[in-house]
Backbone bond lengths (Angstrom), bond angles and torsions (degrees), N, CA, C in turn:
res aa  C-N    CA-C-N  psi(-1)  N-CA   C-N-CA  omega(-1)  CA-C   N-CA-C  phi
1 X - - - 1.472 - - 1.519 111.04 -
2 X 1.713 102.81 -28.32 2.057 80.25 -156.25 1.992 72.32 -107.67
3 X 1.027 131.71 58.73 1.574 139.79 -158.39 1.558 84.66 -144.85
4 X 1.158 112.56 -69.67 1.924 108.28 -178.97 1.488 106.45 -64.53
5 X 1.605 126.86 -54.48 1.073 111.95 -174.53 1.622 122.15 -43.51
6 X 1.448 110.45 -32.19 1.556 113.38 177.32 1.239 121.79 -56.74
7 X 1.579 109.30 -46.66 1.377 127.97 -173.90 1.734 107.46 -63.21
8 X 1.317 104.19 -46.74 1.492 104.82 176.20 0.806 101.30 -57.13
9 X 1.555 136.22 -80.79 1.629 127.11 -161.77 1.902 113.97 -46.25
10 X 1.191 101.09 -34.02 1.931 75.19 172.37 1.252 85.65 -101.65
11 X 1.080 153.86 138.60 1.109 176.79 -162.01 1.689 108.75 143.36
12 X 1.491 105.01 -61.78 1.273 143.73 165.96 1.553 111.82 -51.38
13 X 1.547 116.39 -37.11 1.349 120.14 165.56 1.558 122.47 -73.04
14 X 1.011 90.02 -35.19 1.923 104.23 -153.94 2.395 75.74 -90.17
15 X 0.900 123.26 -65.29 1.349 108.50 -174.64 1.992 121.47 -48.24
16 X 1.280 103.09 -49.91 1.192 107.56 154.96 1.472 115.65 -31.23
17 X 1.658 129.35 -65.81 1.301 134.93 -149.89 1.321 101.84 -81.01
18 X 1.567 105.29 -40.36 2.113 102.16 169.37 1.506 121.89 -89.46
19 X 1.697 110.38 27.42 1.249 99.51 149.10 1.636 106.39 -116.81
20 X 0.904 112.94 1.22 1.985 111.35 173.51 1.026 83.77 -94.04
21 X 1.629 160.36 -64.87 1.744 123.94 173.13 1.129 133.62 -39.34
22 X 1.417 107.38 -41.01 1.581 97.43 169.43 1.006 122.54 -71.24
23 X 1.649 127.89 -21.08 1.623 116.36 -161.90 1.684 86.31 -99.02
24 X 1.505 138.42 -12.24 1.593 121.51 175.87 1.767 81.18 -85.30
25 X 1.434 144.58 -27.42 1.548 101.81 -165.00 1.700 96.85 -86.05
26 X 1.281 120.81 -9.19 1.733 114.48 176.07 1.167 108.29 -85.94
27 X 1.554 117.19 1.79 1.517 81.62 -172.25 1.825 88.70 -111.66
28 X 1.880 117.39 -3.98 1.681 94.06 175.00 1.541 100.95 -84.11
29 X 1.552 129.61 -13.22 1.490 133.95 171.64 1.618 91.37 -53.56
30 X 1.324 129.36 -56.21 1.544 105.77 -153.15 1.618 99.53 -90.56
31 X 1.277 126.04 -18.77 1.295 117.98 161.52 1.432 112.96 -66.30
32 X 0.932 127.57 -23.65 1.719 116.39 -175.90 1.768 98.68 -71.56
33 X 1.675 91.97 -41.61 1.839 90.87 -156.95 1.515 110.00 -69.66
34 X 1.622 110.97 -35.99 1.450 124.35 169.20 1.656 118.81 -49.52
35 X 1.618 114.15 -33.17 1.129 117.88 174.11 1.462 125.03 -93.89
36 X 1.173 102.04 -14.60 1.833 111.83 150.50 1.294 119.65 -58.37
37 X 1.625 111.85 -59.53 1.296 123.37 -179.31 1.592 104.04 -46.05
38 X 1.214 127.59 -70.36 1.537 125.74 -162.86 1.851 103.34 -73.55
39 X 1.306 117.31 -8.05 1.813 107.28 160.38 1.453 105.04 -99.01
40 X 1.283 131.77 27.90 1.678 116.29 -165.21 1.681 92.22 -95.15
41 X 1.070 158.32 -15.96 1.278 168.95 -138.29 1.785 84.83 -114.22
42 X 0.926 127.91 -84.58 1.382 130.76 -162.95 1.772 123.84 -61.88
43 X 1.310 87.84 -37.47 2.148 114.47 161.81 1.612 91.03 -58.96
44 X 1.011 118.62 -74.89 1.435 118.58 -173.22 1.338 121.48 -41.18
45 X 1.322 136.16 -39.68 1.104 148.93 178.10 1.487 117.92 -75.31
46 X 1.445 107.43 -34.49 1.489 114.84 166.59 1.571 127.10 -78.85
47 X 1.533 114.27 -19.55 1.357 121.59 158.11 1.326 98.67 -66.16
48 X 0.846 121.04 -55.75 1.879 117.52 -151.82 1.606 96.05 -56.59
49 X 1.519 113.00 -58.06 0.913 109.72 -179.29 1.979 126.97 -30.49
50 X 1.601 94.87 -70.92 1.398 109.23 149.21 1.407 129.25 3.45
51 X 1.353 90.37 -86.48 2.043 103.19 170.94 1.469 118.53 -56.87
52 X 1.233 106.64 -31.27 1.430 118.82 173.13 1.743 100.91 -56.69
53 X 1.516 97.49 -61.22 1.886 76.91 -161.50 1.373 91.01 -89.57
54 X 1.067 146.23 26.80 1.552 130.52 157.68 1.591 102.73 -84.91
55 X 1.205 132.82 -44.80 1.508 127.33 156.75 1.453 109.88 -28.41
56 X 1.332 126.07 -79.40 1.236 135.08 148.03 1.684 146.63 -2.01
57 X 1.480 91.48 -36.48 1.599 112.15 167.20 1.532 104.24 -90.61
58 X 1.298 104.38 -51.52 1.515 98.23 -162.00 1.779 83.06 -68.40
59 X 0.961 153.79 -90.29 1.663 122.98 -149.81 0.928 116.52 -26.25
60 X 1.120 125.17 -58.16 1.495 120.69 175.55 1.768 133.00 -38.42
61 X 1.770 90.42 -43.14 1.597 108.39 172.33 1.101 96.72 -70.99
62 X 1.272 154.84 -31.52 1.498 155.40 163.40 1.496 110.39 -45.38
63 X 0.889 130.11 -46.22 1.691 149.31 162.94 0.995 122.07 -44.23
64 X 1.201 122.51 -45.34 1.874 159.94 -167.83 2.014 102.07 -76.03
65 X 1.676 87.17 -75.07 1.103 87.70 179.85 1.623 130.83 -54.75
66 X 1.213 101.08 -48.80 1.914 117.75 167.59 1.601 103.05 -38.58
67 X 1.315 123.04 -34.77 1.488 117.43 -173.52 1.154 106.14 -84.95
68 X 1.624 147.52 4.63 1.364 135.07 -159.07 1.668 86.73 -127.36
69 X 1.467 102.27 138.47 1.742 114.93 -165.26 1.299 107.22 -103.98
70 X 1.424 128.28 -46.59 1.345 115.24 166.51 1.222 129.93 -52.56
71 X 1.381 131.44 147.83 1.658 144.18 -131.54 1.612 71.70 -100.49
72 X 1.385 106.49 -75.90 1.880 102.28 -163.78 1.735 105.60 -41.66
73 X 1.471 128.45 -73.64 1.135 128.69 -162.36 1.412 125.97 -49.45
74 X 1.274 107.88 -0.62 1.646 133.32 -152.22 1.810 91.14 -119.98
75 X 1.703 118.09 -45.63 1.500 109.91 154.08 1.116 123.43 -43.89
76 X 1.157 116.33 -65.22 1.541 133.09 -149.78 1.468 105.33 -85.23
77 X 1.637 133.04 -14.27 1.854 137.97 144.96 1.511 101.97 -58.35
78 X 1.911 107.57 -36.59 1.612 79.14 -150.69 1.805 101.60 -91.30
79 X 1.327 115.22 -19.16 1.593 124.75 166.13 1.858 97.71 -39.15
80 X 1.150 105.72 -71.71 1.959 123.23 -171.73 1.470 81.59 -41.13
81 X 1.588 129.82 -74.79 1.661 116.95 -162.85 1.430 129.43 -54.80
82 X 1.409 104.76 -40.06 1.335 125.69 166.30 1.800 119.86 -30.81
83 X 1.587 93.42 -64.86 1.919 119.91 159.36 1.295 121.55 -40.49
84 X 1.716 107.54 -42.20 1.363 107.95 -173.61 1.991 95.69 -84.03
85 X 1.155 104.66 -63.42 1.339 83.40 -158.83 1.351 122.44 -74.19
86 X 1.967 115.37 22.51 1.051 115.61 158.51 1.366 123.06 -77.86
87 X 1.692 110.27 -34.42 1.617 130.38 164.91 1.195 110.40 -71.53
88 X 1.155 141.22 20.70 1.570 132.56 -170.40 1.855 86.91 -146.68
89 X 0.678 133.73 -25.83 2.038 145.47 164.94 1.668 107.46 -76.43
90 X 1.196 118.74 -35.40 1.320 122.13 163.32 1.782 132.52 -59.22
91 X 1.261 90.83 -64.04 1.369 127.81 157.47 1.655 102.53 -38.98
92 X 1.075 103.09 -74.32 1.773 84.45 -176.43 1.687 108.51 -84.17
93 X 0.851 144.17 -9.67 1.365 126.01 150.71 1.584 117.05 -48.44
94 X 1.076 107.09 -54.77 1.540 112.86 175.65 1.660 106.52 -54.89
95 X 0.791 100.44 -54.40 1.726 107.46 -163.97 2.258 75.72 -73.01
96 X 0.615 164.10 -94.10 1.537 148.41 -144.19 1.763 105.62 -47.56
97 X 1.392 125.49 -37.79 1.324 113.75 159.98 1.535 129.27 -27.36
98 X 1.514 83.41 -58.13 1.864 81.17 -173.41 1.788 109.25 -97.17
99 X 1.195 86.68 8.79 1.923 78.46 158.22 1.149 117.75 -103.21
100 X 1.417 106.41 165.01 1.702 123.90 -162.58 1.841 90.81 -68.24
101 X 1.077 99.24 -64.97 1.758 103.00 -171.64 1.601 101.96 -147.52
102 X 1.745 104.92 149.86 1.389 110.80 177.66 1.250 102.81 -49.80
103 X 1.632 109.64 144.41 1.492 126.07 148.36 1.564 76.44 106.59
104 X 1.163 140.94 -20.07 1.584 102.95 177.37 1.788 137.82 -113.14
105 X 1.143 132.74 -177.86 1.747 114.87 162.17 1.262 118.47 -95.33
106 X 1.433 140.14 16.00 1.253 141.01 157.24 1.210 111.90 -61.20
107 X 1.278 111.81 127.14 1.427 139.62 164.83 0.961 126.57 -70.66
108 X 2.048 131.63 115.22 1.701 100.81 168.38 1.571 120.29 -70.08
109 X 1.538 96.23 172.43 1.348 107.95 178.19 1.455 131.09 -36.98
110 X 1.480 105.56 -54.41 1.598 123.31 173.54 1.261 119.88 -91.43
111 X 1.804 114.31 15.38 1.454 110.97 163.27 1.190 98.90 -113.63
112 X 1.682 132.88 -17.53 1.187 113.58 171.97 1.577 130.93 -80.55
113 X 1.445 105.02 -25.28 1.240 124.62 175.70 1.822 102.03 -73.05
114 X 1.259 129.09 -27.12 1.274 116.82 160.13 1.794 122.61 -96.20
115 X 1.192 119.44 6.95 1.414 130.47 -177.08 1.091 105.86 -36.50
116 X 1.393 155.41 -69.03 1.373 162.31 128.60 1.999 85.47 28.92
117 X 0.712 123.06 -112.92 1.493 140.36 178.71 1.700 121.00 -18.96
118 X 1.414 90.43 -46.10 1.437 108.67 166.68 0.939 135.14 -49.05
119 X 1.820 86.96 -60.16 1.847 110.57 -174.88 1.414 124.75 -57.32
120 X 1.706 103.22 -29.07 1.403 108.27 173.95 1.617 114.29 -85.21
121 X 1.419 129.02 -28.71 1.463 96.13 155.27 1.381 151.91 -53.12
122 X 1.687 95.39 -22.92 1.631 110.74 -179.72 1.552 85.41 -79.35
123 X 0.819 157.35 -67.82 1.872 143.47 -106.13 2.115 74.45 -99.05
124 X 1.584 124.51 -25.62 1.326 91.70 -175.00 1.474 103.26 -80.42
125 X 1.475 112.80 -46.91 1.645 101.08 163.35 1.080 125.56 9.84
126 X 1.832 102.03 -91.36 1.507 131.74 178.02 1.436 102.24 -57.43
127 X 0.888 147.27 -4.47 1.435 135.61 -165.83 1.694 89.95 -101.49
128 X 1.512 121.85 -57.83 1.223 126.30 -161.61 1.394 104.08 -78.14
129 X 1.436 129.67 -28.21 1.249 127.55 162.92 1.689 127.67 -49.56
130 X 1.702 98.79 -47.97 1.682 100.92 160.68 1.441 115.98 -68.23
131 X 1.145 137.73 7.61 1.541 122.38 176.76 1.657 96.55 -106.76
132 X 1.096 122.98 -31.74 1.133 106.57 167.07 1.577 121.32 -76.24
133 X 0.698 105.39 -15.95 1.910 115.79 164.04 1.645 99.69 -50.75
134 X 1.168 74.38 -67.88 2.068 100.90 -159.95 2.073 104.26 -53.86
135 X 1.594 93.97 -27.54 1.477 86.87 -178.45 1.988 100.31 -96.52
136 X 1.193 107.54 -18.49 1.695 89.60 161.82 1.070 128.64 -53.42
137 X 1.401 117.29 -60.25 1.267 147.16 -161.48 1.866 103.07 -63.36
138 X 1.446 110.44 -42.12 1.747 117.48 152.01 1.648 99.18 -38.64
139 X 1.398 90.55 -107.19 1.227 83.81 -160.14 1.662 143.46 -83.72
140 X 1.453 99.36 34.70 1.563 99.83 141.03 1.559 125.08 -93.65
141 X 1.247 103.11 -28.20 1.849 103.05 157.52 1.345 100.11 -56.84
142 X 1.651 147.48 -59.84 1.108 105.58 -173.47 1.572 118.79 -87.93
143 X 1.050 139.47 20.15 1.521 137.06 137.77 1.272 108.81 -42.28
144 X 1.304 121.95 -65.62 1.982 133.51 -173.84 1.381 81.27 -67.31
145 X 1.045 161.41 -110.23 1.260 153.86 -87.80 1.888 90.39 -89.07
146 X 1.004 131.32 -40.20 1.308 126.63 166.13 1.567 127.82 -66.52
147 X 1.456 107.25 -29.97 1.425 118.45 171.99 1.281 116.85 -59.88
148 X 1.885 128.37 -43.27 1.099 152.96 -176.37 0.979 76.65 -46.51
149 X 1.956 119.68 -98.54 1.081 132.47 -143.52 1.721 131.27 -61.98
150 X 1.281 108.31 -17.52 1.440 117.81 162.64 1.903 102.81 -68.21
151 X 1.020 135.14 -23.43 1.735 145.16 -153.55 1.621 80.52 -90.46
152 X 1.328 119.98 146.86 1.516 136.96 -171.71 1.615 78.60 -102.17
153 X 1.508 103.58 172.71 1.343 105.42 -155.38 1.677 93.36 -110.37
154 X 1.656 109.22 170.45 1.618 90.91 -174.26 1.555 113.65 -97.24
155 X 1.133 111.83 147.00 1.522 119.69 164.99 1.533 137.51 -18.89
156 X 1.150 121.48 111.83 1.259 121.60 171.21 1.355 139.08 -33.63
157 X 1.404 135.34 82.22 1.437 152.42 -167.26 1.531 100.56 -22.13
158 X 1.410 108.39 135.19 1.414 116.94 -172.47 1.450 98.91 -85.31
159 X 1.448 105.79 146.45 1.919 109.56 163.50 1.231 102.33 -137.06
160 X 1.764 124.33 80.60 0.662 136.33 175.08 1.483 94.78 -110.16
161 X 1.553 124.67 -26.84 1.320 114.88 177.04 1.243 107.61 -96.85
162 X 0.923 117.48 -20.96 1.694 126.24 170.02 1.344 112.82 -41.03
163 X 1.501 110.46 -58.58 1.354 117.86 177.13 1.329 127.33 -77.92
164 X 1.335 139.80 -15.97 1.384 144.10 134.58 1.174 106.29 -4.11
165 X 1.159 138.03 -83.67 1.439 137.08 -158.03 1.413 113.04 -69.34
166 X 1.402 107.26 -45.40 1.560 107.35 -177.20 1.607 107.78 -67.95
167 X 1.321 119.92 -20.10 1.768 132.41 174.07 1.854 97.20 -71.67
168 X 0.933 97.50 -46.90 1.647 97.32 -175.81 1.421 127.78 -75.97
169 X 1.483 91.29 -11.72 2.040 113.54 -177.01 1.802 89.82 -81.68
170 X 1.398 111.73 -51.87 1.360 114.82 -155.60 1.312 104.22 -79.55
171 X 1.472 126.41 -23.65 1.652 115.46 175.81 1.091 117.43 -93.91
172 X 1.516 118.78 -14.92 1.717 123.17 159.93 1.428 130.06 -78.23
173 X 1.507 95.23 -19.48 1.426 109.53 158.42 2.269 138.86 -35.64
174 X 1.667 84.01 -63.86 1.298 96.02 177.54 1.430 123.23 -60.53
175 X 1.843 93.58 -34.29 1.320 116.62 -172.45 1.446 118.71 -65.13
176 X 0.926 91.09 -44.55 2.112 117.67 163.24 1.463 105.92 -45.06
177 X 1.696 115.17 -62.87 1.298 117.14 -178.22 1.176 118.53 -50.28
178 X 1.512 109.47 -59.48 1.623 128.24 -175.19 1.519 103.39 -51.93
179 X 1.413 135.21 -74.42 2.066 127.77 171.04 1.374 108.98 -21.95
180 X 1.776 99.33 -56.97 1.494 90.74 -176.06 1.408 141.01 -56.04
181 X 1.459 84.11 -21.70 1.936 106.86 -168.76 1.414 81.62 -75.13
182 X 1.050 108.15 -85.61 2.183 121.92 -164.51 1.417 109.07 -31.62
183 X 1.723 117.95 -36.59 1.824 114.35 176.35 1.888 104.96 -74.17
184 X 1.303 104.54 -29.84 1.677 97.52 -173.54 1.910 95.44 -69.17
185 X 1.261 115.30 -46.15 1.700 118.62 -139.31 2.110 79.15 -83.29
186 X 1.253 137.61 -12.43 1.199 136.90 -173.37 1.740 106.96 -107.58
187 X 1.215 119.79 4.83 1.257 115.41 176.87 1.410 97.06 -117.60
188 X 1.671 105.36 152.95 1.725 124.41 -162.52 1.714 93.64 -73.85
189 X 1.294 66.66 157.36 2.085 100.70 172.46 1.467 97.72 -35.88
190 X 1.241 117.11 166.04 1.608 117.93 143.49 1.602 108.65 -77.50
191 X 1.149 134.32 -170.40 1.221 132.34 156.80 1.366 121.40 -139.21
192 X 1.432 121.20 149.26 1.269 128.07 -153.05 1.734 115.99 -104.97
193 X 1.368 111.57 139.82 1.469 129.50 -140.75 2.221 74.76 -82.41
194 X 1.362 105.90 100.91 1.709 116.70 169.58 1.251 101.75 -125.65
195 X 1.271 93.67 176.65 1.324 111.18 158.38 1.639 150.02 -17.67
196 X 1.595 97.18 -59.76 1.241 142.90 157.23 1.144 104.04 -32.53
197 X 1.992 125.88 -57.97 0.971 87.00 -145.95 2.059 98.11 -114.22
198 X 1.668 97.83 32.53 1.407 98.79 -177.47 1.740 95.12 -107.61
199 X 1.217 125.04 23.03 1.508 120.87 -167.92 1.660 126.10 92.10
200 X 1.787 124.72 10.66 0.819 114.59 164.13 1.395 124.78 -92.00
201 X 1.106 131.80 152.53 1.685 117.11 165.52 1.446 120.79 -105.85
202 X 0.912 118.36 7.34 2.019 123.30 -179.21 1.390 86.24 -66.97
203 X 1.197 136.31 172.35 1.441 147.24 156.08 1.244 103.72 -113.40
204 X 1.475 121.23 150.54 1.218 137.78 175.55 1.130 119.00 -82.33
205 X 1.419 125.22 116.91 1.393 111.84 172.44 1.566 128.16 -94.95
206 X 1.339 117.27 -30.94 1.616 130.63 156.85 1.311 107.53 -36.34
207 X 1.686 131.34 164.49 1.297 129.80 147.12 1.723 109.28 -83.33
208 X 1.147 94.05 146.82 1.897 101.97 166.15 1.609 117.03 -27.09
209 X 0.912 118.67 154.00 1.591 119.78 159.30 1.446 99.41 -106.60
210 X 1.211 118.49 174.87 1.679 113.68 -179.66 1.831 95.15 -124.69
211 X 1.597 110.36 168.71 1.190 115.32 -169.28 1.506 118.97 62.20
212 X 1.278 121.85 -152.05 1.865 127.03 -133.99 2.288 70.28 -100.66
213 X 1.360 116.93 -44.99 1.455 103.92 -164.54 1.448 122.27 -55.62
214 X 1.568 118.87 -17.96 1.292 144.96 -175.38 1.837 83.88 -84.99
215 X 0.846 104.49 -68.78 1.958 85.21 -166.95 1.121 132.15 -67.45
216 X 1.806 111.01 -0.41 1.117 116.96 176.98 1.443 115.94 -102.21
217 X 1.580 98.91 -20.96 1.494 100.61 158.41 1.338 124.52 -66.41
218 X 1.483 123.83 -55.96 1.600 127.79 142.11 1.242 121.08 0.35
219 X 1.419 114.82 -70.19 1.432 133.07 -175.97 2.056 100.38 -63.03
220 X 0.984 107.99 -69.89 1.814 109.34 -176.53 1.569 109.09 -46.56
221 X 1.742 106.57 -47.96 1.531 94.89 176.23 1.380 152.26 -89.81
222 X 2.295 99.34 20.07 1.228 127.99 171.30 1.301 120.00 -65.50
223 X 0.974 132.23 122.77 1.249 145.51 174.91 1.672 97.55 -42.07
224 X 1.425 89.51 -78.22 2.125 75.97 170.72 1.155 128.24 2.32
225 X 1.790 103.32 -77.03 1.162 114.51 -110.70 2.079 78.63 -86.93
226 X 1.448 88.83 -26.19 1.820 103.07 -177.29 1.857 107.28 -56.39
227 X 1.147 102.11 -72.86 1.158 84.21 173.12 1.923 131.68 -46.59
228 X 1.044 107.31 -51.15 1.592 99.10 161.23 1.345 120.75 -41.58
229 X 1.238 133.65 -43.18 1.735 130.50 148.04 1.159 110.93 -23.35
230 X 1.222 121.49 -52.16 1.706 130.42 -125.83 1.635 81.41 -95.79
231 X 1.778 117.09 -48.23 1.101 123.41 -171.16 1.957 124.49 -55.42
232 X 1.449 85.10 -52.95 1.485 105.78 159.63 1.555 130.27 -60.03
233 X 1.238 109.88 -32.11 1.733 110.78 158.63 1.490 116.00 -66.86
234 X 1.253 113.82 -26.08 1.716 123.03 -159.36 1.639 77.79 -81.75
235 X 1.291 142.29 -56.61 1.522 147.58 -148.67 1.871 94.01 -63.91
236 X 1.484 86.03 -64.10 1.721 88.48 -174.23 1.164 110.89 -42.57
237 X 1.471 126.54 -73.31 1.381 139.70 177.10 1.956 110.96 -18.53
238 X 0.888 82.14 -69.82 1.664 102.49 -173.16 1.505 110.73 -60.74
239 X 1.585 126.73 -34.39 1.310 140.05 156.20 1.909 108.92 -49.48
240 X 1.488 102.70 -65.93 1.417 117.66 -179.62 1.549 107.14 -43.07
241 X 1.735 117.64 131.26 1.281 124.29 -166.18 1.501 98.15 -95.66
């Protein structure tokens, strides 16, 4: 008897304790789904977006590929594009399920109320869709990066016009010198600050002295300045008793 009573009471324990697990794991389940529900409007809008520029890429990868000349390397871009815009054609089929009608971001009822669930198939979608992006975009960079380097490199820039001028500097050069020489060696002396040219006419036969001793020699050997001596001795003289 007091053998069952035990058993009941944990029985009674242990049921108790696995329904407060279940009601904390239902109640972060209905918080997750409740908080899906009120972002499903804005999630929605950012997929769309998504598909939008994945349309968008692949033209471009269309562009890409057209530029690569080898037959194989030109397979093996267009296999990678093929992938993408099979994952990017998927993607919006799926994503048109749970919209009300093409062309819009309304959600139905029972995709928004399960969005939580949803949302994570699209984001792997989109997730696996960018790696195949990411592995095109490899290796057609290394296509170009191999194309470069197979390409011989280009030719060394001619200076044949380059040198024109500097040919034309150097033969107009001498020529320059030579006028210049013949106009200096054909133009007159300078002429020198004498006598001559303050009003005497004797010519000098000495060279100049330079500085104050040159002008005082100047000065003593003016005729002038001699006679004014001559004048001034005559005064004294004639003064003198």
């Amino acid at each position: 008897m007091a053998d069952s009573g035990w058993l009941l009471q944990w029985t009674m324990v242990l049921s108790l304790t696995a329904l407060c697990l279940s009601l904390v794991v239902v109640a972060q389940v209905v918080a997750s789904y409740s908080t899906a529900y009120t972002a499903a409007p804005l999630d929605v809008a950012v997929f769309v977006d998504a598909v939008d520029f994945s349309i968008q890429e692949n033209e471009s990868y269309d562009r890409d590929v057209a530029k690569v000349q080898r037959l194989e390397d030109k397979l093996r871009l267009g296999r990678l594009l093929r992938e993408i815009q099979r994952g990017g054609d998927d993607l919006r089929e799926q994503l048109n399920r749970l919209l009300i009608g093409e062309g819009t971001t309304s959600l139905r009822t029972s995709a928004r109320v399960l969005w939580a669930s949803k949302r994570l198939d699209l984001e792997e979608r989109i997730r696996r869709l960018d790696l195949l992006r990411m592995r095109f975009l490899v290796v057609y960079m290394g296509i170009m990066t191999s194309v470069a380097d197979r390409q011989p490199p280009p030719p060394p820039p001619m200076f044949r016009d380059a040198e024109k001028p500097s040919a034309f500097a150097a033969l107009s050069k001498p020529a320059l010198q030579k006028s210049l020489t013949e106009t200096i060696a054909k133009r007159a002396p300078l002429r020198r600050l004498t006598t001559h040219a303050i009003g005497h006419q004797e010519s000098v036969t000495a060279p100049h002295r330079k500085g104050w001793a040159g002008v005082v020699e100047e000065l003593q050997t003016s005729p002038r300045m001699q006679r004014r001596h001559a004048s001034l001795e005559q005064t004294t003289t004639a003064r003198s008793p």
